[in-house]
C-alpha positions in Angstrom: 103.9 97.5 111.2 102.1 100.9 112.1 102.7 102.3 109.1 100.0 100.2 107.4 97.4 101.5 110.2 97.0 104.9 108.1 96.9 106.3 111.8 99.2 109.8 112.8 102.6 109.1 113.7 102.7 111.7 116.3 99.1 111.5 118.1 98.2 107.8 116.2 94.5 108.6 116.2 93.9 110.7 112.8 93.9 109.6 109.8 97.0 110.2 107.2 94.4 109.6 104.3 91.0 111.0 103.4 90.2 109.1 100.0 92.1 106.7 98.1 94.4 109.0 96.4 93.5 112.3 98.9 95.4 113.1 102.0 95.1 114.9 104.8 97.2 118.7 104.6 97.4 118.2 108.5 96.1 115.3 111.1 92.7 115.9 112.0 93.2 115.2 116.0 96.8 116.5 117.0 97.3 119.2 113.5 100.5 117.6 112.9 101.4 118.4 109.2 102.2 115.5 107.1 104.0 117.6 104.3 107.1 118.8 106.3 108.3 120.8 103.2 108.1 121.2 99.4 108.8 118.0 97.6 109.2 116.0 101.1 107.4 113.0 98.9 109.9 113.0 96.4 111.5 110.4 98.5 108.4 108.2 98.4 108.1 108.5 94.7 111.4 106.3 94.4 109.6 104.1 96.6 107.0 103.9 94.3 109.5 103.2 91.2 111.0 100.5 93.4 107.7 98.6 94.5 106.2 98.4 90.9 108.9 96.8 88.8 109.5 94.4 91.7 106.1 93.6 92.2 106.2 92.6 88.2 109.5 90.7 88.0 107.6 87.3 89.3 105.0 87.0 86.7 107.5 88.2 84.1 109.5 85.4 85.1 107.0 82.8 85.1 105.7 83.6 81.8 109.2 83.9 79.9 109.9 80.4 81.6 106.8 79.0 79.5 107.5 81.3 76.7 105.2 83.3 76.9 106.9 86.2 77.4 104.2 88.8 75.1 101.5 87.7 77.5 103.3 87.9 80.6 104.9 91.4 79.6 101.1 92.1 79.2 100.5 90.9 82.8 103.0 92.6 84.2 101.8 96.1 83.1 98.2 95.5 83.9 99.5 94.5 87.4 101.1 97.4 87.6 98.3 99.8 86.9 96.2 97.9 89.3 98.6 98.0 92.2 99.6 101.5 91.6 97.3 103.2 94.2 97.6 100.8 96.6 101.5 101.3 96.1 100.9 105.3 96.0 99.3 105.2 99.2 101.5 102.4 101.1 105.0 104.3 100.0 103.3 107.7 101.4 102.7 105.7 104.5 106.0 104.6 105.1 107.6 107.6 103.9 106.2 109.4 107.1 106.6 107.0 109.5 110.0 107.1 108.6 110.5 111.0 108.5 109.0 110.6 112.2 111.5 107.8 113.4 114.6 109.8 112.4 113.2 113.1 113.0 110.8 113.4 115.3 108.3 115.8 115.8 108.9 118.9 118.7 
């Protein structure tokens, strides 16, 4: 699980992230950039549309079992907003350790 570590996949001693929502343009020890090309996150913004909605479906589910479905929809949207930049910054994270595993870096 070294994606969650926020760490360089090349060097693993800078940090990916700055802030919550601001990364780094390049690693501050090794100057490995992140962003390999335009739109290289595209691919981790369908991770983001995956994560969300799945993260929902439970309490969805629980509340339309107790028909409560209105209130759980509710749930649901607020738990999505909540998660979202945690979700942002975990999709990023595995988008880049994955870019590194099949293609690595020269």
């Amino acid at each position: 699980m070294d994606f969650l570590s926020n760490k360089c996949p090349k060097c693993h001693e800078g940090e990916i992230f700055k802030a919550l929502f601001s990364m780094n343009r390049a690693c501050p020890h090794c100057h490995w950039v992140f962003e390999r090309e335009p739109g290289y996150f595209v691919g981790a913004m369908f991770l983001d549309a995956m994560f969300l909605p799945i993260s929902a479906i439970p309490t969805v589910l629980v509340f339309s079992l107790n028909g409560l479905i209105k209130l759980g929809a509710g749930i649901a949207i607020l738990q999505i907003a909540l998660l979202s930049p945690f979700v942002f910054r975990f999709s990023r994270l595995i988008w880049i350790h994955l870019g590194v595993k099949f293609d690595p870096p020269k």
